[in-house]
C-alpha positions as CSV (number, residue, x, y, z in Angstrom):
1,X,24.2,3.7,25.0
2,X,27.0,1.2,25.1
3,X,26.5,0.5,21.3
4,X,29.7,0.8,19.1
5,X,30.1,3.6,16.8
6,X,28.5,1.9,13.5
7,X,29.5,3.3,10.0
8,X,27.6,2.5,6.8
9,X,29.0,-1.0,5.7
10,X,31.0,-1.4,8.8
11,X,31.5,-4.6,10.3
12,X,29.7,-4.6,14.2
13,X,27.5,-7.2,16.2
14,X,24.6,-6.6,14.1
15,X,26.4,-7.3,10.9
16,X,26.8,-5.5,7.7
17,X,23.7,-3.2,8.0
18,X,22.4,-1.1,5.8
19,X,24.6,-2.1,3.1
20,X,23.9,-5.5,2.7
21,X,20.3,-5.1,3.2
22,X,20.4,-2.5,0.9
23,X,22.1,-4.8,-1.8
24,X,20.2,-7.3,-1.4
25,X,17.0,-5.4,-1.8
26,X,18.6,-3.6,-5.3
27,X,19.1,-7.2,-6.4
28,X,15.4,-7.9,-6.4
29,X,14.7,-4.9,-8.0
30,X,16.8,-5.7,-10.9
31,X,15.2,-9.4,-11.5
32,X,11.9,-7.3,-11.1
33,X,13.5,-5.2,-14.0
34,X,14.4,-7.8,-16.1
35,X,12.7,-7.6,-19.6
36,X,9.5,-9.2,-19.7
37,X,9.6,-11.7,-22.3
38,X,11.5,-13.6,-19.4
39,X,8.9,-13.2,-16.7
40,X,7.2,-16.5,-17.6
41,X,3.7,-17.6,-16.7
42,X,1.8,-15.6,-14.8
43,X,1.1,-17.3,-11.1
44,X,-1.3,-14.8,-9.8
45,X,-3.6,-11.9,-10.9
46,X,-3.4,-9.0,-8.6
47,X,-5.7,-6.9,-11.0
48,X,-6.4,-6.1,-14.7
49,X,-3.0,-6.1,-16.3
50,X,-1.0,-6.5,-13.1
51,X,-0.1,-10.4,-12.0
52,X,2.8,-12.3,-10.5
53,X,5.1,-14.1,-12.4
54,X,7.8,-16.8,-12.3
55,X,10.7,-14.0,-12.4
56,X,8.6,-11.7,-10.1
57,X,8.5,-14.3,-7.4
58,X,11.9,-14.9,-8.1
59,X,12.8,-11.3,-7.5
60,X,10.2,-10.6,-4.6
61,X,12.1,-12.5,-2.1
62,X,15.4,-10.7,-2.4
63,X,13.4,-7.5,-2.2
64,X,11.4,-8.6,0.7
65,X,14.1,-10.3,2.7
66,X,16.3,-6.6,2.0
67,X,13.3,-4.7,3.1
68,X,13.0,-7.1,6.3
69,X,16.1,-6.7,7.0
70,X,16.3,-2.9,6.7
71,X,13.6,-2.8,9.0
72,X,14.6,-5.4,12.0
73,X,17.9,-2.9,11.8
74,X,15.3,0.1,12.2
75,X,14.1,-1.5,14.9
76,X,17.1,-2.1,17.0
77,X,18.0,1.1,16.3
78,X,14.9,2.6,17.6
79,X,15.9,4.5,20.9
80,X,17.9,6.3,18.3
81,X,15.3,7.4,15.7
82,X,13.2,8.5,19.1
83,X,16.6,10.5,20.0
84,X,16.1,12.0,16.1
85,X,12.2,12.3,16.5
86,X,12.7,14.2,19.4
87,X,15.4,16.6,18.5
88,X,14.2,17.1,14.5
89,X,10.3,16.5,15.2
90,X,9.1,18.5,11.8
91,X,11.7,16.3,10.0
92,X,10.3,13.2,10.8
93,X,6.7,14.1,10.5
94,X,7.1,15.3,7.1
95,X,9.4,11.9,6.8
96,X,6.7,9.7,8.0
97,X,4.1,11.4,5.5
98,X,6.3,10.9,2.5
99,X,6.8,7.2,3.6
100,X,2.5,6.6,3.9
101,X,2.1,8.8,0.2
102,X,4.8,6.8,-1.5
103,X,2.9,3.1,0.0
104,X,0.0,4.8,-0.8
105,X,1.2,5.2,-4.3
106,X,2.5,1.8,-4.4
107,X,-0.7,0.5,-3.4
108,X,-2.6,2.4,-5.8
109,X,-0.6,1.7,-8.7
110,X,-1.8,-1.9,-8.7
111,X,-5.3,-1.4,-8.8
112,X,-5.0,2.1,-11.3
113,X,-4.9,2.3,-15.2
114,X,-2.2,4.7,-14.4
115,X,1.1,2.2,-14.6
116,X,3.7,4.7,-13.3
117,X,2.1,5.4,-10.2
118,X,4.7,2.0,-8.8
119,X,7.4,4.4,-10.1
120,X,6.4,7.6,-8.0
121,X,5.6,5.5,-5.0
122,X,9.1,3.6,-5.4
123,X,11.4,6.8,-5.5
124,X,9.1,8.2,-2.7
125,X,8.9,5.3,0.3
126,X,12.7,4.7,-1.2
127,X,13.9,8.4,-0.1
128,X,11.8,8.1,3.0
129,X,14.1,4.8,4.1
130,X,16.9,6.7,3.7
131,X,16.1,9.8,6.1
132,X,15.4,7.2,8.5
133,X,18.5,4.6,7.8
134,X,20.6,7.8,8.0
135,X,19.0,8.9,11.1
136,X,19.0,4.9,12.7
137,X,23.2,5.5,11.9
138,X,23.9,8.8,13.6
């Protein structure tokens, strides 16, 4: 590969990636956090006692754009993860099941009387992105 050595945060042709990304995706998740006597009117229902705010639009696109960009670096980075895929096979199996149960979760938690199933699918598809960032950087 005639890529330069990257380091987390350091400056090389593709930019500041994961740590920008990554910043820019934790400040969506703090508007999302925000207390909800600020959230506004609610713009869309997604299902009983779940809708899309003012402040939840606001924060969506930092999120989304972070996440976009997280993955566009996954992407470039690809030959790599196939490197990692191939030498760690049971790693990233178990990797890429923990990434479909925590969207799963996600998923689920909008449609489900069970509110904290966003929380468990969160942490899960969360630690999932970083087996693979970490792998994307070695």
């Amino acid at each position: 590969m005639n890529e330069p050595h990257q380091t987390v945060g350091q400056r090389t042709q593709y930019g500041y990636w994961p740590t920008a990304a990554v910043l820019l995706a934790i400040s969506g998740l703090i508007i999302l956090a925000l207390p909800s006597r600020w959230e506004g009117a609610a713009l869309l229902s997604i299902s009983p006692g779940h809708a899309l705010s003012t402040l939840d639009t606001i924060g969506v696109v930092p999120l989304v754009l972070g996440m976009c960009w997280i993955h566009i670096g996954l992407w470039r980075r690809r030959q790599r993860l196939a490197n990692w895929v191939g030498s760690q096979p049971h790693m990233a199996t178990a990797s890429i099941f923990v990434a479909g149960f925590g969207l799963g979760a996600l998923l689920a938690s909008a449609f489900s009387s069970f509110f904290w199933w966003w929380a468990l699918g969160a942490a899960v598809l969360a630690a999932a992105h970083v087996v693979a960032v970490r792998a994307a950087l070695k």
